[in-house]
Each structure stands twice: as structure tokens, then as C-alpha cells.
DSSP file (Angstrom, degrees, kcal/mol; ACC not computed):
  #  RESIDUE AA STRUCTURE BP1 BP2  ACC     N-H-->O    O-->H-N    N-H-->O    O-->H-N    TCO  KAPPA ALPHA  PHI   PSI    X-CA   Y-CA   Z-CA
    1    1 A X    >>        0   0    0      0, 0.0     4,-1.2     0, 0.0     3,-0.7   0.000 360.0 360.0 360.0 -65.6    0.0    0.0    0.0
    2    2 A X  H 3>  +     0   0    0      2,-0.2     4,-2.7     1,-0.2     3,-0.4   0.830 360.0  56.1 -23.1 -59.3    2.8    2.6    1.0
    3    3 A X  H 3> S+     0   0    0      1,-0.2     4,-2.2     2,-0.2    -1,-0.2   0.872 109.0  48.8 -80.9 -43.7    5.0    1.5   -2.0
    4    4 A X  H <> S+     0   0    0     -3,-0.7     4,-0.8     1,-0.2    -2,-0.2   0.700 118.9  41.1 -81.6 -10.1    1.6    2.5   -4.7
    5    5 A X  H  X S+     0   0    0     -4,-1.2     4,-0.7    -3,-0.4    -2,-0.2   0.651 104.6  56.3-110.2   3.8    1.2    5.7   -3.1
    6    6 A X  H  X S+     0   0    0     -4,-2.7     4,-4.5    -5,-0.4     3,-0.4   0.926 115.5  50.2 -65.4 -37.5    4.8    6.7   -2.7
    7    7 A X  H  X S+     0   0    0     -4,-2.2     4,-1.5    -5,-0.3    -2,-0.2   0.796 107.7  47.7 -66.0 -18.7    4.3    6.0   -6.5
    8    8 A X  H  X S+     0   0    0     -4,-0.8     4,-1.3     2,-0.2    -1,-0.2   0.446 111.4  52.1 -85.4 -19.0    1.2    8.1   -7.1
    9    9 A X  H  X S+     0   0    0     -4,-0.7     4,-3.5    -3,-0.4     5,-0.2   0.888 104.5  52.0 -90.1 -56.4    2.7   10.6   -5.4
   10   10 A X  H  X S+     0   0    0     -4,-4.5     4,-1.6     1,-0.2     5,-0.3   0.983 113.2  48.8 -41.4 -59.3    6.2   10.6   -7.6
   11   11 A X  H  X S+     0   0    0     -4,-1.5     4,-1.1     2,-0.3     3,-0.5   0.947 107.2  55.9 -62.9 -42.9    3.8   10.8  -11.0
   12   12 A X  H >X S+     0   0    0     -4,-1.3     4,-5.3     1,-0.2     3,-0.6   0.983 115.3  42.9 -48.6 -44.9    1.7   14.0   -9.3
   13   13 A X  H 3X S+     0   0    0     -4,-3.5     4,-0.6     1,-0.3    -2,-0.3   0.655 115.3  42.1 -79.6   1.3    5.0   15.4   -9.0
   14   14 A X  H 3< S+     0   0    0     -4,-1.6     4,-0.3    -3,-0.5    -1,-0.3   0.474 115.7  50.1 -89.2   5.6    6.3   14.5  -12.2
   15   15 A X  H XX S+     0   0    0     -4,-1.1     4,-1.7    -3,-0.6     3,-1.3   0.861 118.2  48.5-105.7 -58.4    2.8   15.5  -14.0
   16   16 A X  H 3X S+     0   0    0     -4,-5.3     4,-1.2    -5,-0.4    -3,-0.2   0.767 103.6  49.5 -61.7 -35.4    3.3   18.6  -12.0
   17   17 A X  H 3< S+     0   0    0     -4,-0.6     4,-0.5    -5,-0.3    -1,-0.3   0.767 118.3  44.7 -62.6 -39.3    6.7   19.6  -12.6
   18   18 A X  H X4 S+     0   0    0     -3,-1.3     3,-1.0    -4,-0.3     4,-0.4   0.955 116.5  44.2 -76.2-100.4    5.9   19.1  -16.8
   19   19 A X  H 3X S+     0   0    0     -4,-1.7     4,-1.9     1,-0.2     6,-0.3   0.359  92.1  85.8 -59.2 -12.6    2.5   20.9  -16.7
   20   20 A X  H >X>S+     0   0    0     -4,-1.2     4,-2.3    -5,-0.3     5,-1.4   0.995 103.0  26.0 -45.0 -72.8    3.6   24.1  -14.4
   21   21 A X  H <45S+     0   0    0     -3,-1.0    -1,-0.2    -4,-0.5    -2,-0.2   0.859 127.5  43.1 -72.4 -13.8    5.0   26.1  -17.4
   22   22 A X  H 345S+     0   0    0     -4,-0.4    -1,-0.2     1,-0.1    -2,-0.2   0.697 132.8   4.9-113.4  -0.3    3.1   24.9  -20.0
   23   23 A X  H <<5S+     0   0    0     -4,-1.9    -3,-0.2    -3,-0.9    -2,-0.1   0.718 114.8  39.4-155.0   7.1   -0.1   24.9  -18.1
   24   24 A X  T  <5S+     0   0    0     -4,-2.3     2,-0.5    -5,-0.2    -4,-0.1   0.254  87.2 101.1-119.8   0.7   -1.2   26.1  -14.5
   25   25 A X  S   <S-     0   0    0     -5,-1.4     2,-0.3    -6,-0.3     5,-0.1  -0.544  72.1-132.2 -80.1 131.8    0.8   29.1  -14.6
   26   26 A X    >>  -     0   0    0     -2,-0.5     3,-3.2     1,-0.1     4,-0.7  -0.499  32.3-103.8 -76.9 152.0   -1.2   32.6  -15.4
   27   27 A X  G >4 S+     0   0    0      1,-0.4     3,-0.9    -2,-0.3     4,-0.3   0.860 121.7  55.5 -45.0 -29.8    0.3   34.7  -17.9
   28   28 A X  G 34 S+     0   0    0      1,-0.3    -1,-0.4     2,-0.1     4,-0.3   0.516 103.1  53.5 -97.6   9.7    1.5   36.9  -15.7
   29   29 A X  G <4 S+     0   0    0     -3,-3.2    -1,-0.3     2,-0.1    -2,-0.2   0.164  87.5  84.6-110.1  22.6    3.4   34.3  -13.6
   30   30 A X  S <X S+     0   0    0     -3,-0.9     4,-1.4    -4,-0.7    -2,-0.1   0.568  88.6  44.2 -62.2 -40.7    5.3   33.0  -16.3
   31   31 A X  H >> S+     0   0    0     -4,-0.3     4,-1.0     1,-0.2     3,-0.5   0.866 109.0  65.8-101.8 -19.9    8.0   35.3  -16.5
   32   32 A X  H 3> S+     0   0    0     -4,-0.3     4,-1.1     1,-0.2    -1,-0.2   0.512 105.9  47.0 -54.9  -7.2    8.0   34.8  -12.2
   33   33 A X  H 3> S+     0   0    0      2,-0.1     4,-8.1     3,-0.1    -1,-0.2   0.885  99.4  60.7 -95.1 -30.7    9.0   31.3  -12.9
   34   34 A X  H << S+     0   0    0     -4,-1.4    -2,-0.2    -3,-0.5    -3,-0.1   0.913 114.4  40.4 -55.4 -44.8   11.6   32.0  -15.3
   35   35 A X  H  < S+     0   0    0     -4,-1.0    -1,-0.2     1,-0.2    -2,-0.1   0.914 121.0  38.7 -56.4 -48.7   13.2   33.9  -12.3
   36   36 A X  H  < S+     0   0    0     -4,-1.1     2,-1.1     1,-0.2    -1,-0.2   0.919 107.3  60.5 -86.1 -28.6   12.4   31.4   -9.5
   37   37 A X  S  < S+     0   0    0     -4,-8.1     2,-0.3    -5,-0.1    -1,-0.2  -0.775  73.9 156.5-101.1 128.3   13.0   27.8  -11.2
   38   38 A X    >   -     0   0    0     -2,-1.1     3,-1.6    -3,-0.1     2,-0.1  -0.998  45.4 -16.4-121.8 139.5   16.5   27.7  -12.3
   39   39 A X  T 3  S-     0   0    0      1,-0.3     0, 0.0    -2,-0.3     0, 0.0  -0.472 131.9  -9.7  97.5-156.6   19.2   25.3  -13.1
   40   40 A X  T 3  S+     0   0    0     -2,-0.1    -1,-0.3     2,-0.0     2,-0.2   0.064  97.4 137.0 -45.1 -13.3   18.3   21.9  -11.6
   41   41 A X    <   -     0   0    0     -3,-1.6     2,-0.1    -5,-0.1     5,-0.0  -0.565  47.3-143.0 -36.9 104.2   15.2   23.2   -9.5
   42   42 A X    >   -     0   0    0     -2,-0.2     3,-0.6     1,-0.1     4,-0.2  -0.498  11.4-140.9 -84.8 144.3   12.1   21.2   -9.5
   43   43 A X  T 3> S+     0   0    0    -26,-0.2     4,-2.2     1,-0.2    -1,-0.1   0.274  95.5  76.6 -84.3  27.4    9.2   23.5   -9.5
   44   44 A X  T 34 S+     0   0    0      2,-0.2    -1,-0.2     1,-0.1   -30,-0.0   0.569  92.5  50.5-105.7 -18.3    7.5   21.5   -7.3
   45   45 A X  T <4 S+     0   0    0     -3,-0.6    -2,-0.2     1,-0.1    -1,-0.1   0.600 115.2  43.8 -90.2   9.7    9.7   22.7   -4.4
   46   46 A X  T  4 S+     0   0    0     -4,-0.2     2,-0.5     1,-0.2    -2,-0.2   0.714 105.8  65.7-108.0 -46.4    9.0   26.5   -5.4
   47   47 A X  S  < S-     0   0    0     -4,-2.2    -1,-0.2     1,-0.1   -27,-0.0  -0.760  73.3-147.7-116.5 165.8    5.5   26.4   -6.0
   48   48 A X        -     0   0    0     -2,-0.5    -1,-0.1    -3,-0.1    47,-0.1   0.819  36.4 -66.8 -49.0-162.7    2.7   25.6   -3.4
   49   49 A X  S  > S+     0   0    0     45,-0.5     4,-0.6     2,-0.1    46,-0.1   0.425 119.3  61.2 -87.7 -12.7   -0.6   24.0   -2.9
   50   50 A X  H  > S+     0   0    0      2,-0.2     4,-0.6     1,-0.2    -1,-0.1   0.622 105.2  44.6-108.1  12.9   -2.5   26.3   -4.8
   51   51 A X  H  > S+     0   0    0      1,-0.2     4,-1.6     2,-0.1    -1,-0.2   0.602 110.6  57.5 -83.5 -27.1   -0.8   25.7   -8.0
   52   52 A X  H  > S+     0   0    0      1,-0.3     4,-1.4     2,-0.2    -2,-0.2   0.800 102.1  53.9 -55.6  -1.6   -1.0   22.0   -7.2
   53   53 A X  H  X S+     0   0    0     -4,-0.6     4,-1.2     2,-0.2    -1,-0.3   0.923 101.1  58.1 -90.2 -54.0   -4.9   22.4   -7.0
   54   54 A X  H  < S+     0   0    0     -4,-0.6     4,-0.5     1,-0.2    -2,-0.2   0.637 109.1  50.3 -60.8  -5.0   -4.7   24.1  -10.9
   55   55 A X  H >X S+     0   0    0     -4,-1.6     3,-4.8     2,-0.2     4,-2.1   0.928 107.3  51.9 -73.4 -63.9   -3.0   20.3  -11.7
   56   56 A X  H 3< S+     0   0    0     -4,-1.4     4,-0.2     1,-0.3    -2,-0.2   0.746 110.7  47.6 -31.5 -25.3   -6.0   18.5   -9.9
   57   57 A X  T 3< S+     0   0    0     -4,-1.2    -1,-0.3     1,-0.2    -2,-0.2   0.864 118.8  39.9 -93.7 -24.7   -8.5   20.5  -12.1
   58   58 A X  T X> S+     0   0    0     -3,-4.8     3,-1.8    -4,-0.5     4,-1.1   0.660  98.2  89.0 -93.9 -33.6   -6.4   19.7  -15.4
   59   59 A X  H 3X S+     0   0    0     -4,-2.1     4,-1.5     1,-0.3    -3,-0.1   0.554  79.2  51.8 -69.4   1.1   -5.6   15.9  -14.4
   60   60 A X  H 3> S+     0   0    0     -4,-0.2     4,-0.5    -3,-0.2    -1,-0.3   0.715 106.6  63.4-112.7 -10.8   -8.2   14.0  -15.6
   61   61 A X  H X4 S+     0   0    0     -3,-1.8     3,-0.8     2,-0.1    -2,-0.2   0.996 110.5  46.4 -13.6 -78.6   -7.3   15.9  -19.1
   62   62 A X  H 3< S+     0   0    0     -4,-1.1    -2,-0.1     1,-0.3    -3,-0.1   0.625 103.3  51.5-108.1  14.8   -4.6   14.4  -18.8
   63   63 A X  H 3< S+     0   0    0     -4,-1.5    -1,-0.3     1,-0.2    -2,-0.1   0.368  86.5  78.7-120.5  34.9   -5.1   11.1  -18.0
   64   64 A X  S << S+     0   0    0     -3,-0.8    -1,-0.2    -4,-0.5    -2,-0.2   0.305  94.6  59.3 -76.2  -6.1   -7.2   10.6  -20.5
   65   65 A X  S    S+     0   0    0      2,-0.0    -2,-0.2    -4,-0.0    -1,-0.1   0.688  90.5  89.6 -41.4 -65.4   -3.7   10.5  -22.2
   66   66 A X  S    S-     0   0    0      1,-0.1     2,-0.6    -4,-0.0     0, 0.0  -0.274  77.6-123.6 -57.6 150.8   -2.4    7.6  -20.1
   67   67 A X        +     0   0    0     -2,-0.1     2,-0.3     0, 0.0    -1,-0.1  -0.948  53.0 155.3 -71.3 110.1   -2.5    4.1  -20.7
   68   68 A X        -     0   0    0     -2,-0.6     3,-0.1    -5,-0.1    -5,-0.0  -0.956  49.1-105.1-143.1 148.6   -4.1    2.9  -17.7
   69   69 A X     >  -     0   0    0     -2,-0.3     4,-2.7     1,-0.2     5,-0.0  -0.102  29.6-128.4 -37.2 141.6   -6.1    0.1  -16.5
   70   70 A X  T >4 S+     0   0    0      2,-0.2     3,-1.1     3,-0.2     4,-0.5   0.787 115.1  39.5 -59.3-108.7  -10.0    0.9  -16.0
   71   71 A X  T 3> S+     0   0    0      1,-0.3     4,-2.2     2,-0.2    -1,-0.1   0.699 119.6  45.4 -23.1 -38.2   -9.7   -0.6  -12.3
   72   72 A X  H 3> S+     0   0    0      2,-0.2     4,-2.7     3,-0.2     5,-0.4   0.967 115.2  49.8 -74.9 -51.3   -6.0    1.0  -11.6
   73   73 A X  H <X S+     0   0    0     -4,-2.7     4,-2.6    -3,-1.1    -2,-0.2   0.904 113.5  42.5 -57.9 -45.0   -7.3    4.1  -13.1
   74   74 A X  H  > S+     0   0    0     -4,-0.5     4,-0.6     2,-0.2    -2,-0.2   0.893 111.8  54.9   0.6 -84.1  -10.4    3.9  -10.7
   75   75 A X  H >X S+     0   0    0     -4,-2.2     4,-2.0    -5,-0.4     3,-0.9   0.875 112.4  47.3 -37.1 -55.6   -8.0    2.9   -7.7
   76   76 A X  H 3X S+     0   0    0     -4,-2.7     4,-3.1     1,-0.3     5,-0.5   0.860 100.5  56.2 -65.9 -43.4   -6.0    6.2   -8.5
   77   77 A X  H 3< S+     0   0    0     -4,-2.6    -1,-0.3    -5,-0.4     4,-0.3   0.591 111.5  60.7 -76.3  -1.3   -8.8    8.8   -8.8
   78   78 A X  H XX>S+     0   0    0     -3,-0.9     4,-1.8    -4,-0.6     3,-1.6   0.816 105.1  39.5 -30.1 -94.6   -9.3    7.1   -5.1
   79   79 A X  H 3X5S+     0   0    0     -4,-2.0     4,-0.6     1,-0.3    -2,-0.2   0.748 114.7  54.3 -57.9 -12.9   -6.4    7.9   -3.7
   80   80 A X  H 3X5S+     0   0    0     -4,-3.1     4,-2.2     2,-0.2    -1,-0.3   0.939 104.3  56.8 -46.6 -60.1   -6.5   11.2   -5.3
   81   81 A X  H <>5S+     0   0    0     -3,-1.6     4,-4.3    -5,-0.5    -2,-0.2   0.940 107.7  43.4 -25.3 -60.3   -9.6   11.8   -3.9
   82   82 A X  H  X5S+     0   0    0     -4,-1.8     4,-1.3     2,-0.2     5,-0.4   0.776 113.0  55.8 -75.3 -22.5   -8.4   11.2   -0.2
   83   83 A X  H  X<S+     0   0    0     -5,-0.7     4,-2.2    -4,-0.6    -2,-0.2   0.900 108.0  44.2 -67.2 -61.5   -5.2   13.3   -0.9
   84   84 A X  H  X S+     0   0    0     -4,-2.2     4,-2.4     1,-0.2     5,-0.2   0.868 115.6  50.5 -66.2 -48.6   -7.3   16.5   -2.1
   85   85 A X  H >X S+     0   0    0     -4,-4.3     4,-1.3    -5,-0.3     3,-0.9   0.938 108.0  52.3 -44.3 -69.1   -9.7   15.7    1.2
   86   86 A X  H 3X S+     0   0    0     -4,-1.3     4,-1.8     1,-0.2     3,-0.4   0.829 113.0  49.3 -11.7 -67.2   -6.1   15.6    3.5
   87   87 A X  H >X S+     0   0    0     -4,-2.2     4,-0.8    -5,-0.4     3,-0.5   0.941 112.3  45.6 -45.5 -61.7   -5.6   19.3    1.7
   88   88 A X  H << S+     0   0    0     -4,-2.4    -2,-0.2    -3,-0.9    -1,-0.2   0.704 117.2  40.6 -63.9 -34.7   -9.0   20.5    2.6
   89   89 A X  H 3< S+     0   0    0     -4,-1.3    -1,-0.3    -3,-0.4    -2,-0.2   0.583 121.5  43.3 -76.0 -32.8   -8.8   19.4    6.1
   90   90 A X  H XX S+     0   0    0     -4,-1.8     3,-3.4    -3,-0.5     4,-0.9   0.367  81.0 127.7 -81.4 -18.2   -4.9   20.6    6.4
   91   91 A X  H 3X  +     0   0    0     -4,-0.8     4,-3.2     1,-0.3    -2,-0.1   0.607  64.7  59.5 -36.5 -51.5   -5.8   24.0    4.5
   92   92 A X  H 34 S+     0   0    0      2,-0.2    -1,-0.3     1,-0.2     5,-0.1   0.853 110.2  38.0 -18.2 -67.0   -4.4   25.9    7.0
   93   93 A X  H <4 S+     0   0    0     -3,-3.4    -1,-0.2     1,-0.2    -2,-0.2   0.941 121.5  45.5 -57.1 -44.5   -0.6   24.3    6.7
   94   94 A X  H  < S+     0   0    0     -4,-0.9   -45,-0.5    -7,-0.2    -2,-0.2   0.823 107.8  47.3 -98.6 -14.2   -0.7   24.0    3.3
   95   95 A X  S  < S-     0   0    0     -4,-3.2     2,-0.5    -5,-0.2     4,-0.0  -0.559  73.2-112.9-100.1-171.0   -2.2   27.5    1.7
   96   96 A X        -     0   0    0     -2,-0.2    -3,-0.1     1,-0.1    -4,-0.0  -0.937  27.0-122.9-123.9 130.5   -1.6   31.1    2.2
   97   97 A X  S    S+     0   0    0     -2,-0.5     2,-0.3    -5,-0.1    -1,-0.1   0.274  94.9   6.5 -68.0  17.1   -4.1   32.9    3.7
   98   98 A X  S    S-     0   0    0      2,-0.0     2,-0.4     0, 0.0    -2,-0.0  -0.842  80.9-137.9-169.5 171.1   -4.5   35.5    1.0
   99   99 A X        -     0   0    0     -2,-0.3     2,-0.6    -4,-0.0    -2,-0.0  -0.853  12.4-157.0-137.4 101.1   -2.6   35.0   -2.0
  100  100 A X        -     0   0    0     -2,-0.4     3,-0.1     1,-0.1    -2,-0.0  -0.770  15.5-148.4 -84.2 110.0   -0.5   38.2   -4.1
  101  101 A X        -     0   0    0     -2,-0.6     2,-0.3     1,-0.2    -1,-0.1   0.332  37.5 -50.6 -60.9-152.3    0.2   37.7   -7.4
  102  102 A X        -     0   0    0      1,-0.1    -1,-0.2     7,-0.0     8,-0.1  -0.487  59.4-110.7 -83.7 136.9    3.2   39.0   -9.6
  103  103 A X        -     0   0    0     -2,-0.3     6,-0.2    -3,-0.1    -1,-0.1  -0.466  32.5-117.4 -65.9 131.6    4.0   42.7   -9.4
  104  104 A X    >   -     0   0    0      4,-2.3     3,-2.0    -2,-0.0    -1,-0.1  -0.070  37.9 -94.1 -48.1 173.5    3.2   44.5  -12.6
  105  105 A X  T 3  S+     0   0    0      1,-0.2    -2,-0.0     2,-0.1    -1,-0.0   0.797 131.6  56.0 -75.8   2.4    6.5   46.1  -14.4
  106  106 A X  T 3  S-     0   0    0      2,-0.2    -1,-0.2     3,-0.1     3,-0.1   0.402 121.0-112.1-105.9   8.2    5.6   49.4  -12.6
  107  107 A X  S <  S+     0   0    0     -3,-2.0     2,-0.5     1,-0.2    -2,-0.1   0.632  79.8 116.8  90.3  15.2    5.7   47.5   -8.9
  108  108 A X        -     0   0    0      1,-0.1    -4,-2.3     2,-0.0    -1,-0.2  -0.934  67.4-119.7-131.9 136.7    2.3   47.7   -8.2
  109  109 A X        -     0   0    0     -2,-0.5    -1,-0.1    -6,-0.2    -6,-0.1   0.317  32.1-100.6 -60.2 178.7    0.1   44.8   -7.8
  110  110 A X  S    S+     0   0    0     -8,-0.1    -1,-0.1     1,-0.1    -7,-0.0   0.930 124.8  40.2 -84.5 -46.0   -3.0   44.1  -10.1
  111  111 A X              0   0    0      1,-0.1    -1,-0.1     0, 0.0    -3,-0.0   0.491 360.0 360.0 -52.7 -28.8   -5.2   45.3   -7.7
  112  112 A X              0   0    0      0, 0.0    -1,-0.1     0, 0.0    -2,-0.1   0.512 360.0 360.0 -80.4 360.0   -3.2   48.7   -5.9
């Protein structure tokens, strides 16, 4: 049991790590990525839970991709399930209680 969700857990972050730039980032936090993942940096240790939520909302996109077993796929959208409850129930630890995007080029937020 341990050993299939240590694995489920590698593939979120490899799905995540992939699909950051090319698909949960907003336009305007694109050129904020360039900045923060460099070199050998997974962006899955730079960005948060609330990009990992924009994966959850993409992932059955894209594993309508995968070759997977009915019943494994099934099994997975479980333990998916239970993770995204764990989040909801943890919210506290894992988000930020207000969220500020990326500074326009003049310094000033979207909002100021």
C-alpha cells in the first residue's frame, strides 16, 4: 500500500513539474518562474498548494492520455480523492491565507 502511493505521489510530481509552465501558470506568472525555477530546481519545491490544486483541475485531461487500466485508473482517482480531502482538512498548513500575485512592471500589484 505505501509503495503504490509513494508512487502516485512521484507521478503527481512529475505530472506537476511538466504541466507548471506549459499549463497552471497565469500569464502573468510565467516570467516569475523564469526567475524562481533555475538550473536543476524542481518547481515542485518553489510552487505551493494552490498551484497543485490548478493540476487536480487539469488531471483527468490528462489522464485521458495515459495508458491505464480501468480498475488502476479507478483505484487512482481514489487515492486522489483522499489526498485533495487531507488538503482540505490541512488547509491551514498548506495555503496562504490571502494569495498576491506577480507585481506589474511598474511594482504595483494588479489590484493597488
Amino acid at each position: 500500500m505505501a509503495d503504490s502511493i509513494g508512487e502516485i505521489l512521484k507521478g503527481v510530481r512529475c505530472y506537476f513539474d511538466k504541466a507548471l509552465p506549459m499549463m497552471l501558470l497565469y500569464k502573468k506568472e510565467r516570467q516569475q518562474y523564469h526567475k524562481a525555477v533555475l538550473g536543476d530546481v524542481s518547481p515542485s519545491t518553489v510552487y505551493g498548494a494552490e498551484h497543485l490544486l490548478r493540476l487536480f483541475v487539469k488531471l483527468p485531461e490528462l489522464l485521458a492520455y495515459a495508458n491505464v487500466e480501468e480498475e488502476t485508473l479507478t483505484n487512482l482517482q481514489q487515492k486522489l480523492l483522499d489526498f485533495l480531502k487531507f488538503l482540505q482538512k490541512n488547509q491551514s498548513a498548506f495555503f496562504l491565507s490571502s494569495y498576491e500575485g506577480p507585481k506589474d512592471s511598474d511594482g504595483k500589484g494588479k489590484d493597488d
